[in-house]
C-alpha positions as CSV (number, residue, x, y, z in Angstrom):
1,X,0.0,0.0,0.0
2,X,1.6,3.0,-1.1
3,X,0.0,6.4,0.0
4,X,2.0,9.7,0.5
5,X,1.2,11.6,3.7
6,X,-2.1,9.9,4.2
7,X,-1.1,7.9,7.6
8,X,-1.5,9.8,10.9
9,X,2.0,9.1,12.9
10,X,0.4,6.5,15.2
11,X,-0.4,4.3,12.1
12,X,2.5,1.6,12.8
13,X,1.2,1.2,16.7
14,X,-2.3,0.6,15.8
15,X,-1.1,-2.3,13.2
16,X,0.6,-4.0,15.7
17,X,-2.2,-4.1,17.7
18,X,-4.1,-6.6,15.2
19,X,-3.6,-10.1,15.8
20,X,-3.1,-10.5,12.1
21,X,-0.1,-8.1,11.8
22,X,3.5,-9.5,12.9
23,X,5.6,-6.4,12.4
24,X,5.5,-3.0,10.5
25,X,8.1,-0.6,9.0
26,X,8.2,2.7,8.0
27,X,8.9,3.3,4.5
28,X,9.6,6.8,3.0
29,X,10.3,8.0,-0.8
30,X,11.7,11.1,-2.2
31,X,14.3,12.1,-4.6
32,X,18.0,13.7,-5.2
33,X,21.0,13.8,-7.0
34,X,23.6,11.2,-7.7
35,X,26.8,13.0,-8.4
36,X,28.8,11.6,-11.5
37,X,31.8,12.5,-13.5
38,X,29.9,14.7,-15.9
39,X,27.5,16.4,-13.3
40,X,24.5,14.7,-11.6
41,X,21.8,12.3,-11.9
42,X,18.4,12.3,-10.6
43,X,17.6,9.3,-8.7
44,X,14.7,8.3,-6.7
45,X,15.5,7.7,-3.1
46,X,13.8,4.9,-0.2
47,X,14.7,5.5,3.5
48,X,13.8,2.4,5.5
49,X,14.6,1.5,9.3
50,X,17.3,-1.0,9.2
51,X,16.5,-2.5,12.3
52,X,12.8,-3.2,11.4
53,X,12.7,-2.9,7.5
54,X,14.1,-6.7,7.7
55,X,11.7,-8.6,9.8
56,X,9.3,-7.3,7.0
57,X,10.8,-7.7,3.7
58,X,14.4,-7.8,1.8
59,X,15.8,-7.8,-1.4
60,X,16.9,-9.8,-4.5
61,X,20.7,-9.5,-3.9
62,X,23.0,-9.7,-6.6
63,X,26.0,-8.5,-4.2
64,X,25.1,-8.9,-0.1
65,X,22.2,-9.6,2.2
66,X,20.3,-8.6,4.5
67,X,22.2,-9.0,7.8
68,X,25.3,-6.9,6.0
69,X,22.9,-4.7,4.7
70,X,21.2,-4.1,8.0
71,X,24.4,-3.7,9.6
72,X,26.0,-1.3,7.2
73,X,22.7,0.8,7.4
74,X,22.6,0.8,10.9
75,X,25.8,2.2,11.4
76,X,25.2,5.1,8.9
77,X,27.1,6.3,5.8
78,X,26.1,3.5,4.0
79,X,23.0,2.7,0.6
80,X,21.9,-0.1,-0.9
81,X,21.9,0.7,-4.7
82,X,19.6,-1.3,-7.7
83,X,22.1,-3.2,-9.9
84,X,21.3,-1.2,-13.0
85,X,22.5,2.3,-11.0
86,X,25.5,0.4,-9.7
87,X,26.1,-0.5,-13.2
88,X,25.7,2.3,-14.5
89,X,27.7,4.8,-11.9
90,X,30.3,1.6,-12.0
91,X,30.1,1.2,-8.6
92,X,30.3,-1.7,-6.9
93,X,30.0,-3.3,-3.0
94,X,32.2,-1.5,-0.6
95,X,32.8,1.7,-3.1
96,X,31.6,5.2,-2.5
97,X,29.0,7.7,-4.3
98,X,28.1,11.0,-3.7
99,X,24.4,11.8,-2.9
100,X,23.2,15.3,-2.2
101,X,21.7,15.9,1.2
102,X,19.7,18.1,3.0
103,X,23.4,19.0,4.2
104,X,25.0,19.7,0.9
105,X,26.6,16.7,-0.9
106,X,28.0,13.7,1.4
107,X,29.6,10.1,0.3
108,X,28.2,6.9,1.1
109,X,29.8,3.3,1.2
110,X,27.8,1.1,-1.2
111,X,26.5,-1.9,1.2
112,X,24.8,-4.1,-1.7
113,X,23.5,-4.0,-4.6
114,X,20.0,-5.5,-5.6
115,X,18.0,-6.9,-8.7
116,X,14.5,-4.7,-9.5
117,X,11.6,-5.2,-12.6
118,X,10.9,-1.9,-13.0
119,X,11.7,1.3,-10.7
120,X,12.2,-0.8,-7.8
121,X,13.3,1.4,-4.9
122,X,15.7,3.4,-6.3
123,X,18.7,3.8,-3.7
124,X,18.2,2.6,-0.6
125,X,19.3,5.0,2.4
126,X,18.2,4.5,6.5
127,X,17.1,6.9,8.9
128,X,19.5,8.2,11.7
């Protein structure tokens, strides 16, 4: 279910209190840049909550999983990246890209890379 700014913050609590629901996560989406070479790229952006995102869901991995992944996220400094943006930035596990940020542009350590059909989620960052 996928619906911008439609849930009240409390949302998550009240889902756990069903007997049917297990675990939730918040998932937000946005954009920014992804500076290259040659100037920048515009690149869709998911935040997730490393230490819940995984109880809920994972990825296709074509380089990691999801215990390095949480960890690296966790820690900070660190995005998951869709295998066709790795490809194309030439970036692989363990190197660094530049995203701009809400404080100017700052690098982060690629901690995976993941297959998608379609937009997927774009690069994957965590919240602080």
């Amino acid at each position: 279910m996928i619906a911008p700014g439609a849930f009240e913050p409390d949302v998550g609590g009240r889902l756990l209190e069903l007997d049917t629901v297990g675990a939730v996560t918040p998932v937000r989406f946005g954009q920014t840049d992804r500076l290259t070479e040659d100037g920048s790229q515009r690149v869709d952006v998911t935040v997730i909550d490393p230490s819940t995102y995984f109880d809920v869901a994972g990825f296709a991995w074509v380089d990691g999983d999801d215990a390095g992944a949480a960890a690296a996220l966790s820690e900070g400094g660190a995005v998951l990246l869709p295998d066709a943006t790795a490809a194309g930035a030439g970036a692989e596990r363990g190197d660094v890209v530049q995203l701009r940020t809400s404080a100017g542009v700052s690098e982060f350590t690629v901690a995976g890379t993941y297959a998608v059909i379609g937009p997927g989620f774009g690069v994957v960052g965590a919240t602080p």
